[in-house]
N, C-alpha and C positions, 0 to 999 in steps of 0.2 A: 504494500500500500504506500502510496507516495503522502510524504508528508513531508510538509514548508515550515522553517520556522524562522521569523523574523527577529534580528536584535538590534540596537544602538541607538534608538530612537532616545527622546529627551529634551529638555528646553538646551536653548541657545541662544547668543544674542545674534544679533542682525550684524553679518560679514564672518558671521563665525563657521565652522567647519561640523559635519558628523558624518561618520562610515556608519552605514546600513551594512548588515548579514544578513545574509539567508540561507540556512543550511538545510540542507533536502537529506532525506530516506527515502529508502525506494523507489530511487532514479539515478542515474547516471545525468548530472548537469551536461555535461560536455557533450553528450549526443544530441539533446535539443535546444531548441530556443528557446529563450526565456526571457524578462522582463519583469521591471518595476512599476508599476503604478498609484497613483497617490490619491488620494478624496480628500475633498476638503470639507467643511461643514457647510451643506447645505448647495454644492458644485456636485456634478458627475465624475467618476471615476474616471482617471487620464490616465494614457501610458504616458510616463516619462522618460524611460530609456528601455533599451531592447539592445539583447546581445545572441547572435545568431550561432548554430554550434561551429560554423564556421570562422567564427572569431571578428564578424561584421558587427558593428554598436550604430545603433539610432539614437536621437534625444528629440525630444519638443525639443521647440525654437527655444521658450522660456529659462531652459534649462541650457543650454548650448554652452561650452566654453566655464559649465561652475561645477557641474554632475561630472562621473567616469563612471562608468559601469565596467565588471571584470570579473573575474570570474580563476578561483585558486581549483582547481582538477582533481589533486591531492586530497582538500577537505573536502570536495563536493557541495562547495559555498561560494553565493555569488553577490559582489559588493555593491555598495552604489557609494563614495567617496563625493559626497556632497564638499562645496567651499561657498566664499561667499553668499552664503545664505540671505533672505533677504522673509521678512515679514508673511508673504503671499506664497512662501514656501511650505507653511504651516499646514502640516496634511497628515493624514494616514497611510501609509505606506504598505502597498503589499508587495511580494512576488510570486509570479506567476509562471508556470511553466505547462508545455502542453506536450503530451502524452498521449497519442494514437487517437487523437478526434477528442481527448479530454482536457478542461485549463484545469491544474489545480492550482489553488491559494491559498498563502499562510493568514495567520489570524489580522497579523498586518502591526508593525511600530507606530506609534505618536514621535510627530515630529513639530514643534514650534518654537519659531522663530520671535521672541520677543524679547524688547528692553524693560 
């Protein structure tokens, strides 16, 4: 059974930094693609970054140039290395990975961005 589990969420101030984990059971990361996504309160669920098992990364615009998504083979854990965070990054974080026509998602981190 595949299962996500999310960590490193927590406050921050505004330009500050957090690394997201996501460590999986019963999957092999490096065979599929996978992906972060974020919800904010009372906004739809966004993908934020996407990392293909081919070793290709997406990001929203929003994100572009402050995210890194990566992903370590060895733990079977995939990062998302946040920087200059800013207020409206404040979200809940999951990730997602898919699995023969199935997403699964972990419970998902708290992430906010305030002074």
């Amino acid at each position: 059974q595949v299962q996500l589990v999310e960590s490193g969420g927590g406050l921050v101030q505004p330009g500050g930094s957090l690394r997201l984990s996501c460590a999986a059971s019963g999957v092999i990361f490096s065979f599929y693609s996978m992906g972060w996504y974020r919800q904010a309160p009372g906004k739809q669920r966004e993908l934020v970054a996407a990392l293909t098992s081919g070793g290709n990364t997406n990001y929203v615009n929003s994100v572009k140039g402050r995210f890194t998504i990566s992903r370590d083979n060895a733990k079977n854990t995939v990062y998302l290395q946040m920087n200059s965070l800013k207020p409206e990054d404040t979200a809940v974080y999951y990730c997602t990975v898919g699995v023969r026509g199935t997403n699964y998602w972990g419970k998902g981190t708290l992430v906010t961005v305030s002074s």
